[in-house]
Structure formats: C-alpha cells, structure tokens
C-alpha positions as CSV (number, residue, x, y, z in Angstrom):
1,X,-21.1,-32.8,14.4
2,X,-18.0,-31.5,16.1
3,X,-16.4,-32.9,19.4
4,X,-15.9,-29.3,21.0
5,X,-14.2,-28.7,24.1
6,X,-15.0,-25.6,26.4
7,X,-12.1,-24.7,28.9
8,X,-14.2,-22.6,32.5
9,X,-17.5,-23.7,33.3
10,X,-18.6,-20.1,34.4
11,X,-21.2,-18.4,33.1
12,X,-20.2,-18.0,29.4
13,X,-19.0,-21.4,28.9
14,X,-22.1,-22.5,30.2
15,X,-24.3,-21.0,27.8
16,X,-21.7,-22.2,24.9
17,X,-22.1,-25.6,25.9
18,X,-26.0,-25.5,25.8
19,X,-26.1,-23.8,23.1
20,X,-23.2,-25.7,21.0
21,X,-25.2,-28.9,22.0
22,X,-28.2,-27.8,21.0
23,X,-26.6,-27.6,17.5
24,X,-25.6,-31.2,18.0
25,X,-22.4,-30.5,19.0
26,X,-20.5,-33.2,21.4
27,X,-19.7,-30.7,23.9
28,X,-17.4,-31.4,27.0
29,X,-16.7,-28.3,30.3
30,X,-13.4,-28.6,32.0
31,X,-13.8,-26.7,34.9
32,X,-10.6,-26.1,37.5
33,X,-12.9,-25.8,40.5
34,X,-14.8,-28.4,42.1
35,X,-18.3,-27.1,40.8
36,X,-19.5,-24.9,38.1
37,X,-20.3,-21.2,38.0
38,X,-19.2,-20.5,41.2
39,X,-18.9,-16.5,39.9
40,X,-22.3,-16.5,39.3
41,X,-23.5,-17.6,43.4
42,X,-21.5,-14.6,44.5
43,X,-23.1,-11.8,42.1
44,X,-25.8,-9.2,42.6
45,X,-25.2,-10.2,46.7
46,X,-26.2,-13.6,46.2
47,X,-29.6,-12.1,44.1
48,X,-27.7,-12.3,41.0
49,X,-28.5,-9.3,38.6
50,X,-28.2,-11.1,34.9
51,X,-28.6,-8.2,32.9
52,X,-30.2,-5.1,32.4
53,X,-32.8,-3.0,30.6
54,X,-31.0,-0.2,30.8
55,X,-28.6,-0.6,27.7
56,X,-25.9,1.9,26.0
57,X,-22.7,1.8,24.0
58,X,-21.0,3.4,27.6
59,X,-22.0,0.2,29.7
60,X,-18.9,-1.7,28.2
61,X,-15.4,-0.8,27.2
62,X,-13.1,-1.9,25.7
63,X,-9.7,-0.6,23.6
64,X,-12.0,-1.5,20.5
65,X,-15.2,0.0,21.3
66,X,-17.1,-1.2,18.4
67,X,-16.6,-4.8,19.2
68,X,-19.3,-5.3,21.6
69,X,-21.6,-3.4,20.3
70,X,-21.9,-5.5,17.4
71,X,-21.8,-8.8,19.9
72,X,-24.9,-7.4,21.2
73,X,-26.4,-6.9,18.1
74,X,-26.9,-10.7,17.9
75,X,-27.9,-11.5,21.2
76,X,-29.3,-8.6,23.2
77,X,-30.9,-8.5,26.5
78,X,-34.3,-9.3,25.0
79,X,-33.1,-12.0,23.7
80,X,-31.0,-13.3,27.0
81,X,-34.6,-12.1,28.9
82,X,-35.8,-15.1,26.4
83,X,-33.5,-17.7,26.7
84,X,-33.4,-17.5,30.4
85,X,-37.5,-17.7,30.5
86,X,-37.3,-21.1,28.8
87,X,-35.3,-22.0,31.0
88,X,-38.2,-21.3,33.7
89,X,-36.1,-17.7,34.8
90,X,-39.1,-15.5,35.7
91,X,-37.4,-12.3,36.0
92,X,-37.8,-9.3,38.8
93,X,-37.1,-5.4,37.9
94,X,-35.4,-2.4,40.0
95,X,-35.1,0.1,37.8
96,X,-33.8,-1.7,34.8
97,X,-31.6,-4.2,37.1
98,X,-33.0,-8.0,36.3
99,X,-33.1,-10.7,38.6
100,X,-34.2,-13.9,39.0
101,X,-37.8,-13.7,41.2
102,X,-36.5,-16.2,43.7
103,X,-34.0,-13.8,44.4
104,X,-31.2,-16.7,44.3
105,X,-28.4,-16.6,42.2
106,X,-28.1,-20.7,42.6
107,X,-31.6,-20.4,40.4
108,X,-29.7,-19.4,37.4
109,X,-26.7,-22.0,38.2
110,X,-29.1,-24.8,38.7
111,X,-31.3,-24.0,35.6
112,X,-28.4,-23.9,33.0
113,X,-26.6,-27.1,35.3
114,X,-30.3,-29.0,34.4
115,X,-30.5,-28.0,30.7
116,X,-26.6,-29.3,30.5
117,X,-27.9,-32.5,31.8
118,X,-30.7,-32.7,29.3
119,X,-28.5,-32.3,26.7
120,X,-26.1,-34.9,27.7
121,X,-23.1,-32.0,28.4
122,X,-20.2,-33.6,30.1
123,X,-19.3,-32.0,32.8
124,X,-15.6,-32.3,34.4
125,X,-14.3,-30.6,37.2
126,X,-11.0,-30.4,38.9
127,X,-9.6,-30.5,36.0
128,X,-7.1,-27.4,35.5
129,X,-6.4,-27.1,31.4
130,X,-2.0,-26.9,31.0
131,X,-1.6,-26.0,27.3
132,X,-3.8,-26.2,24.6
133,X,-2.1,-27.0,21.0
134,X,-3.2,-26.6,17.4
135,X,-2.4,-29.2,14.1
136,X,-5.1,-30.7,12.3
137,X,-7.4,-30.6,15.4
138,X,-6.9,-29.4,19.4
139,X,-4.8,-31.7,22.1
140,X,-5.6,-29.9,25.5
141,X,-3.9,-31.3,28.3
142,X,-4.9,-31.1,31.9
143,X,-4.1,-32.5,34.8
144,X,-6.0,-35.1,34.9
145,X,-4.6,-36.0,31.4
146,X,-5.1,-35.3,27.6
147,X,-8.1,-34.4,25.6
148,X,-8.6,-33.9,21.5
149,X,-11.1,-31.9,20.2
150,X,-12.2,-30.4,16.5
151,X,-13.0,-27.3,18.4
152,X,-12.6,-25.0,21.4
153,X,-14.2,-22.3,23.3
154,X,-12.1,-20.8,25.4
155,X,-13.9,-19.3,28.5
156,X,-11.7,-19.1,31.6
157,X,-12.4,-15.6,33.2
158,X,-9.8,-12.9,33.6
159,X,-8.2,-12.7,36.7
160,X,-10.7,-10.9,39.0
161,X,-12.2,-13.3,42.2
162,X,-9.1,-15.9,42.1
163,X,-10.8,-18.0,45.0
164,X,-13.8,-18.3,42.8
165,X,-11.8,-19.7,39.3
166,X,-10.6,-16.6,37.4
167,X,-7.0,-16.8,37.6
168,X,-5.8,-16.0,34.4
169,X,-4.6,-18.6,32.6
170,X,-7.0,-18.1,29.9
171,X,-4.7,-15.8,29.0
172,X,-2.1,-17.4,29.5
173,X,-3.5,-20.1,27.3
174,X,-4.1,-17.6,24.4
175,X,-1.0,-16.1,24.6
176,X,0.4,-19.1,24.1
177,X,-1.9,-19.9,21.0
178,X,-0.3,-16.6,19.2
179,X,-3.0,-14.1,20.9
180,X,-2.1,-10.6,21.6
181,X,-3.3,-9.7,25.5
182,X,-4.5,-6.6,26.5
183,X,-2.7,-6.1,29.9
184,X,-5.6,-6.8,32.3
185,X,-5.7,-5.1,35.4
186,X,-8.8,-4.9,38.1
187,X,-12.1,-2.6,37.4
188,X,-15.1,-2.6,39.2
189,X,-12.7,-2.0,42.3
190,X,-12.1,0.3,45.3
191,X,-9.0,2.7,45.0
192,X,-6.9,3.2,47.4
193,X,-4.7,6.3,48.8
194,X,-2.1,7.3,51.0
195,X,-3.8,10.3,52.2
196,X,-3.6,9.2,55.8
197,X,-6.8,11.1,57.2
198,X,-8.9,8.1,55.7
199,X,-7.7,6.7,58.7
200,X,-10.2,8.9,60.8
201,X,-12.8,9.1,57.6
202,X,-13.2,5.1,57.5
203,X,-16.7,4.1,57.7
204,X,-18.2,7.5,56.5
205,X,-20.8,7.4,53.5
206,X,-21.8,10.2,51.6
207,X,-23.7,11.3,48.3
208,X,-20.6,13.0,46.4
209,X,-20.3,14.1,42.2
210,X,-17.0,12.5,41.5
211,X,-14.5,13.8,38.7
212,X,-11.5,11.4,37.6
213,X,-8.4,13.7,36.7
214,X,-5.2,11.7,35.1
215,X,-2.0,14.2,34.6
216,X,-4.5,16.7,35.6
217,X,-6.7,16.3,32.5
218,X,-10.5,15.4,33.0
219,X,-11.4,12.0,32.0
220,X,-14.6,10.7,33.2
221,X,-17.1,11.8,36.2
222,X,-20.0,10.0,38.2
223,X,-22.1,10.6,41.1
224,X,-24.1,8.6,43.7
225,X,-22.5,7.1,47.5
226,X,-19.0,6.9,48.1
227,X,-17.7,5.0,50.6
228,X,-14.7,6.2,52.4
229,X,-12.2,3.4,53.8
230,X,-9.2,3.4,55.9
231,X,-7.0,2.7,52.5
232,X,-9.0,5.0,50.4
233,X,-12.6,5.1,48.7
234,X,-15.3,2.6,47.5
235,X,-18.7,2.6,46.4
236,X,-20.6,2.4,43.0
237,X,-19.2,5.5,41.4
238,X,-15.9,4.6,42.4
239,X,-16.0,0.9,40.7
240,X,-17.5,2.7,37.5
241,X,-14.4,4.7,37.0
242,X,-11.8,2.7,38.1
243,X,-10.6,0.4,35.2
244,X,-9.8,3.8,33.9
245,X,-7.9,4.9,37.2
246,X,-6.2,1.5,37.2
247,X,-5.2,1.1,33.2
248,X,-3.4,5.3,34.1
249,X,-1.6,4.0,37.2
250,X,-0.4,0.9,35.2
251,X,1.0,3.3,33.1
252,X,2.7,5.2,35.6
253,X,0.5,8.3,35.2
254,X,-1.3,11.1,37.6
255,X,-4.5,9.7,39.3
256,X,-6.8,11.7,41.3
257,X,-9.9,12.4,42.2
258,X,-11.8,15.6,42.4
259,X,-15.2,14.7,44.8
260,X,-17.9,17.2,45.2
261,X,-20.0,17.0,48.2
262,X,-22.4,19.5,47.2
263,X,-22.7,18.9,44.1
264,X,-26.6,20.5,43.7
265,X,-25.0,23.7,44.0
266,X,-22.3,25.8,42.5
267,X,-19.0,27.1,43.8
268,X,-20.4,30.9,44.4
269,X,-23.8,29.1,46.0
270,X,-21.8,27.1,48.3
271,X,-19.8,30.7,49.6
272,X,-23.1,32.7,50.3
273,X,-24.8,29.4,51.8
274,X,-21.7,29.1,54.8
275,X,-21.4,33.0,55.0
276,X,-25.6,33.3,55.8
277,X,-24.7,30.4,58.2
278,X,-22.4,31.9,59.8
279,X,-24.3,35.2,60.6
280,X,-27.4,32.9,61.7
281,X,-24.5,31.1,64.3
282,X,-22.3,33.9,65.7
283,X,-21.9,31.9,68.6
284,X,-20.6,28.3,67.3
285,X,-17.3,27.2,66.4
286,X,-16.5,26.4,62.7
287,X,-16.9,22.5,63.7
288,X,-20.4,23.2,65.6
289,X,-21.1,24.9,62.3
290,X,-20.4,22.1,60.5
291,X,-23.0,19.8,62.1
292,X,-25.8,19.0,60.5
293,X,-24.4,19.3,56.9
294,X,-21.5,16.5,57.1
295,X,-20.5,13.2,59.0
296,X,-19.0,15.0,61.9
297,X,-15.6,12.6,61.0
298,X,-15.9,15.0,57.5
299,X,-16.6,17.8,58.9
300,X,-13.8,17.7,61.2
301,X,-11.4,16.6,58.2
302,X,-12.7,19.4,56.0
303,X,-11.6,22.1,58.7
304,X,-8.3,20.6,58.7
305,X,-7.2,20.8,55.2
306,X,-8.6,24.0,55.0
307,X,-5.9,24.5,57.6
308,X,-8.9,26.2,59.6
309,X,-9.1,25.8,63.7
310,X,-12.3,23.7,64.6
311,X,-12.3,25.7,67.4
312,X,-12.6,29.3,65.5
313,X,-15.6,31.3,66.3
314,X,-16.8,31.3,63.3
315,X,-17.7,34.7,63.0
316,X,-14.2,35.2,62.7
317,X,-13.3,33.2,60.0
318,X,-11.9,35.5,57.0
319,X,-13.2,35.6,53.0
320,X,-10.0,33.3,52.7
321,X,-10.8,30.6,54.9
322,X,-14.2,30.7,53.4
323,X,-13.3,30.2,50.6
324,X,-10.3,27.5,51.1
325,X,-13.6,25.8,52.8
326,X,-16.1,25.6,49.9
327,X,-12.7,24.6,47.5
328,X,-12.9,21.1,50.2
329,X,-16.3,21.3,49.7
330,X,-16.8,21.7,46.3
331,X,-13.3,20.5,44.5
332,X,-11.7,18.0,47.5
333,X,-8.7,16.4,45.4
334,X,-7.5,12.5,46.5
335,X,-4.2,11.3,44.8
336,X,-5.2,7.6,44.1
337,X,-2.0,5.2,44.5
338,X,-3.2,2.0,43.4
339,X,-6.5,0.1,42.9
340,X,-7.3,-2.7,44.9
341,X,-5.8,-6.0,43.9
342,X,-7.6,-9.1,41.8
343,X,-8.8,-10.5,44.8
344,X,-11.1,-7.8,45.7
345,X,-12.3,-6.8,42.3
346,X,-15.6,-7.6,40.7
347,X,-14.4,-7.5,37.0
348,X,-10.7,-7.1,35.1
349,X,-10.2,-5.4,32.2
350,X,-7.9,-6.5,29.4
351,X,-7.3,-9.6,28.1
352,X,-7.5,-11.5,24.5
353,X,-7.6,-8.1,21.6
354,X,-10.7,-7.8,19.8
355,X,-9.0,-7.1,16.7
356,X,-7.9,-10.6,16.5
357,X,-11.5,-12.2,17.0
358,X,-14.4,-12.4,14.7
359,X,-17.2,-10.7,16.2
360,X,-20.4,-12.5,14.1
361,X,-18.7,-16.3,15.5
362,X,-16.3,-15.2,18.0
363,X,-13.6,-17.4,16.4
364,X,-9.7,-16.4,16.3
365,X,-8.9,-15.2,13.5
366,X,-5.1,-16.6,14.0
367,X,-6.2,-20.1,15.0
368,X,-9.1,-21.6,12.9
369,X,-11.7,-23.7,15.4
370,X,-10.6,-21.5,18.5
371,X,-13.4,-19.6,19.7
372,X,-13.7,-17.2,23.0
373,X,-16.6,-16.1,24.9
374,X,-17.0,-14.3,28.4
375,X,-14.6,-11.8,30.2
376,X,-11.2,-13.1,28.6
377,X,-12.0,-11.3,26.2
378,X,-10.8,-7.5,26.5
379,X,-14.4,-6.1,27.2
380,X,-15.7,-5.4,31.0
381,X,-18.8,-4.0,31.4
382,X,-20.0,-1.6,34.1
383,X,-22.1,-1.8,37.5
384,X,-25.7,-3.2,36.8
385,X,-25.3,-7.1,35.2
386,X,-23.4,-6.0,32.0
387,X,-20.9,-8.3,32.6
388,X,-23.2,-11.1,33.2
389,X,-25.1,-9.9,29.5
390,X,-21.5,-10.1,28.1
391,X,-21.2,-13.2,29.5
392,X,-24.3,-14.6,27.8
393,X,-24.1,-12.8,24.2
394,X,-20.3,-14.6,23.6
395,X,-21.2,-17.3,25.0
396,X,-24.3,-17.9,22.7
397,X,-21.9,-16.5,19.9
398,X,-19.5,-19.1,20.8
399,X,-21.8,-21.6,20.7
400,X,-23.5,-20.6,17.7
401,X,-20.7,-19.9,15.4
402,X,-18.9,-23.1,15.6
C-alpha cells in the first residue's frame, strides 16, 4: 500500500482517488478551491454531458495523436457508462450526448464525493500545492504546510475557467519536475476580430459551413450555428476549430475564416438563384431583396462589402455586383485577431508532452511515482463530453497504474 497524494480535486483526480483506493491505496486530494469539482457543476449548462457515444480518433487532439487513442483503449466510454452506473448514474441520450437523467451536474459531483467517503479518501481543500519535489519519495508543500507521499497524481487542469480552479500551475508544477510543456493556449473558444461591422452584426445567428484558412492554406472546416458578436464569432463550429486558430496566432501566423451561408448550394447555384430573384422583384431595392433570405443586420452588411447601394433597384444591379454578392455569400472571409482569453474558454490545449508519459499507467517517464491524469496533459477534446471522457480514462489510468 502506497500513501499517494493527488494535487486538483476536479474530475480526473476524483476518479484517481476512487479508483487508487479501491486498490488499497492511502489516497489524499488537495484541492486549491473551497469545494471539489467545481468544473464539473458548470458543464453541459449545468446538465453535465460526461461523455459520448459518438466516438472517433478526430474528437481529441493532441501534438501526439496516437496518445489518446491508446488511453481509450483501456477505459472507453462503455466502460466510464459502467463505472458511473455503479455509482447509481442512470444515463440520458441526445444523439450520442450522455447525461445524467436528473439532468444535474451536482449528481455526478455528489456520487463520486459519496464513493470518496466510503472509501475513507481525505479530502483537503484550500489548500494551493507550492512545489512538489522528488528523492526517495515526494515532499509537496502547500500552504497550509508540507506533505510526503510514495506517489503522486498530478491533476490540476490547464488554465481554462481560472475562477473555477484551472490556473495553471499544474504546469507550472511539472515544469518544475523536468517536464517539457506544450505551450497551452485556449480551445473550445469564441474568436474574435477587428472587422468593425460586428458591431452592427452582434446578436445575429445563422446556419453557416465554416472553412479555417492559416497563411491562406486550408486547414480544417465545420458547419452548424455561428454566433456573431460585437468582438467577433461564436458558436459550436467556432469552438471546434479554434485551438487550431489559436496554436496559428500564437505563432504569429494568417488566421481567417472563410463562412458560407449557403452552403446547400454551389457558387454557380447561388448566381442564377439571386438573378431569377431579381426578375421575379423588378421593383425592390437590393436590401428589400434581401429579406427573407438573411437577418436583415446581414443582409444589410452583405450589400456593403459588396460595395453595392442598398438602395439599388435591383434590376440594375450588373453581372459584377452579382457576382461580388454571391462571393459574400458563398466565400465571406474574417481575419481572426485573437481567441478569447482563459477566462472565457471551455478547454486549453497544451500542457505536459505525451512523449514523456507512459500511456498504459500514465506515469512520467522522467520521474518514477509521478503520475498525470485529466487536461494537464497536452490532449483537449472537442464539443460533446470528450473532455469530461478524457477526464475519466487518465484518471482511472492514474489510479490504476500506480
């Protein structure tokens, strides 16, 4: 029996320490807020979605791609459907999205908080971890003092949701302990612009395809409602591709994106579709032609980077101005200037390499007894719980491998 310390009480350090106990283990949390798994109470909208059917090699990234994929391997969402069950989790499905019946994220706290408790877990929070150092065993100190331990599971988030306990100074921490780190930066995030006509477009939701371009090469692309804000754009497709928006503007390169809001028809369909419209409306304006197929706030945009008068009959508008219209239409660039910051982002991306972690035990494979588990580890998953599945495979790993 080891006496094992686990530094974050979030979600993967909560499953470690059940799962390290259950192996007899003499397990201890230090948590730096004043309650455990506060990340968790604030996912899925309060529902909290805690993985997902729905499960491919694309859902999580990661500069070594093959490093969660065999994570999974050992403790898959069957297998987290399972353990969660046990645990008296009764799960709900929306189209591959899990969540707990009740509908409450605080039922998934309170059931891994009551299994702790069972196993006799000690639980300490307040208690913010200073340095961790390595002889024969581990001396972490806090401050609320010093604490030995034969082994450690480090589990402290990344730096996404500050208020909520991911600060990063788990990676700090590694770093420390001879780790390389991954640079993080925010994903699952809204991207911002200095295209000042967001201004007007702010509130506006619309079904859009969405390309992301960086130094004017095609990276990525994803579809579904994009939500336009006075700094820029938001919505599910926009999180998806924006750790790789972010980890190019970190790198000082090109970012932009290409949206299509017709994206059920072609460039050539799009032409004849406004040129029939026209000849069925001689007697509107290009804006009243608009309405009806746009947020009038879009619309009215649209015309104006086309550099076309809203106030154009529109039977005169030329082939060219046609055309410059279907190109806002169908290919609307946005230079993207920045993500949103830590605080507003669901997820970061980066942290501790995978190259220097064991992926069967996830123990360091610099410092013997050091084990990591949860997002300070340089995976993020996408939209849909696969950071909360993430979560729960290292953190059983963790636990297990010790």
């Amino acid at each position: 029996m080891s006496n094992v310390i686990i530094v974050g009480g979030g979600a993967s350090g909560l499953i470690a320490g059940i799962i390290a106990a259950r192996q007899k283990h003499k397990v201890t949390i230090l948590e730096q807020k004043d309650k455990i798994g506060k990340k968790i109470y604030a996912t899925g909208n309060g529902k909290c979605n805690y993985t997902n059917l729905i499960q491919t090699p694309d859902c999580y990234r990661s500069n070594n791609p093959n490093f969660p994929l065999l994570a999974l391997e050992q403790f898959d969402v069957n297998k987290t459907i399972e353990f969660f069950k046990q645990l008296g989790i009764y799960p709900k499905e929306r189209k591959g999205y899990l969540y707990p019946n009740s509908e409450q994220a605080a039922s998934i706290v309170d059931v891994l908080t009551m299994e702790l408790n069972r196993l006799k877990v000690k639980i300490l929070c307040e208690v913010r971890v200073e340095k961790i150092k390595k002889d024969n065993d581990f001396l972490i100190t806090t401050n609320k003092g010093k604490f030995q331990a034969d082994k450690v599971i480090l589990a402290a988030g990344g730096c996404a949701s500050p208020n909520l306990g991911s600060d990063g100074s788990g990676f700090l921490l590694a770093k420390e302990l001879g780790h390389k780190i991954i640079k993080p930066i925010p994903a699952l995030v809204q991207l911002k612009s200095k295209e000042k006509y967001f201004k007007t477009l702010a509130g506006v939701r619309v079904e859009a395809g969405i390309k992301l371009l960086i130094n004017k090469e095609y990276v990525t692309e994803e579809s579904g409602e994009v939500l336009m804000a006075n700094y820029g754009v938001s919505g599910i497709p926009i999180f998806q591709i924006s750790r790789y928006a972010a980890r190019a503007i970190s790198e000082n390169k090109k970012v932009e994106l290409v949206i299509d809001y017709m994206p059920d028809l072609n460039w050539k369909e799009v032409y004849q579709f406004l040129i029939d419209r026209i000849h069925s409306n001689t007697e509107k304006n290009m804006e009243e032609l608009m309405i009806g197929l746009f947020h009038h706030k879009l619309s009215y945009i649209m015309l104006k980077e086309a550099g076309i008068p809203v106030d154009l009959p529109c039977q005169k508008a030329n082939q060219k101005q046609v055309s410059d219209l279907v190109n806002q239409i169908k290919e609307w660039h946005i230079p993207i200037s920045e993500p949103n910051s830590f605080e507003q982002a669901q997820v970061s991306a980066g942290g501790v390499d995978t190259n220097e972690i064991n992926p069967v035990t996830m123990e360091s494979k610099l410092v013997k007894g050091l084990h990591f588990a949860g997002e300070v580890i340089d995976v993020d998953g996408t939209c849909g719980g696969y950071n909360l599945q993430w979560a729960w495979t290292t953190g059983y790993i963790a636990g297990m491998g010790l």
